[in-house]
C-alpha positions as CSV (number, residue, x, y, z in Angstrom):
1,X,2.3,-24.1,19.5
2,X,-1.5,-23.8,18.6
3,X,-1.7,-20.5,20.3
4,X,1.6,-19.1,18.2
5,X,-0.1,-20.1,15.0
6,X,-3.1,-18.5,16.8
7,X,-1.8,-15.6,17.2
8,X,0.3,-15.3,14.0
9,X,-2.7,-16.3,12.1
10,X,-4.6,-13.6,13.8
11,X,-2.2,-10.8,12.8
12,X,-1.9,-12.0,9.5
13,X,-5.8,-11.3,8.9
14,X,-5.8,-7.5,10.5
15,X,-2.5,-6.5,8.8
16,X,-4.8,-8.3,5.6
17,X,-7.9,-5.9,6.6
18,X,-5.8,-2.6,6.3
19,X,-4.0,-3.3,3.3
20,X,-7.2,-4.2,1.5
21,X,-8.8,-0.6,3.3
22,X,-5.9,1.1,1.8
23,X,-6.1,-0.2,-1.3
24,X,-9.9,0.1,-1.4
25,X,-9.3,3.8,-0.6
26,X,-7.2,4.3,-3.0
27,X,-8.9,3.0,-5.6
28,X,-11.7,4.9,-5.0
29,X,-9.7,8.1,-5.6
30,X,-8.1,7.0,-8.4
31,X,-11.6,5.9,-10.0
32,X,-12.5,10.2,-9.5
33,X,-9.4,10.9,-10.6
34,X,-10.6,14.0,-12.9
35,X,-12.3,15.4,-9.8
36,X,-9.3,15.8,-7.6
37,X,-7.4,18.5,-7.0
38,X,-4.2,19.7,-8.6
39,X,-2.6,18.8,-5.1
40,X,-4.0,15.4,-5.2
41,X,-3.2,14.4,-9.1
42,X,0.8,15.6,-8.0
43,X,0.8,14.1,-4.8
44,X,-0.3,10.2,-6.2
45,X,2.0,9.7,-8.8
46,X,4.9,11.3,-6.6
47,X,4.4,8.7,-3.7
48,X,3.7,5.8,-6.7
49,X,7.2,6.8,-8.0
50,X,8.8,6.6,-4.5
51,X,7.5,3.2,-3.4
52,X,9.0,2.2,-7.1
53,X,11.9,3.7,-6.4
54,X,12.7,2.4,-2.8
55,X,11.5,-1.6,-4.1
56,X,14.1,-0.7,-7.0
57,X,16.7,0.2,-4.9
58,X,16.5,-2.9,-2.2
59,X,16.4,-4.7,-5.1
60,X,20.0,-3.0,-6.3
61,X,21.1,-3.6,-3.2
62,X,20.5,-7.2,-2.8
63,X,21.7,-8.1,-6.0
């Protein structure tokens, strides 16, 4: 059972380690938001709205 929790514990902390890259990544783009392209200051708040819009809608679908 130890080596379950182990193990679970273990992928737990490196699915942990990329959100916090992403997020860190992100944030860093965000913070030079005036320097980005025209691409890039489109593309952000389009994929933003989609994650929005797909927790919205298994939300909807739940209920």
């Amino acid at each position: 059972m130890a080596e379950v929790t182990s193990g679970f514990t273990q992928k737990l902390n490196i699915i942990n380690k990329k959100v916090r890259a992403f997020f860190s990544f992100v944030g860093t783009k965000l913070q030079n938001f005036p320097r980005l392209s025209i691409g890039e200051k489109i593309a952000y708040p389009c994929v933003g709205l989609g994650f929005i819009l797909i927790i919205t809608s298994m939300i909807l679908f739940v209920v």
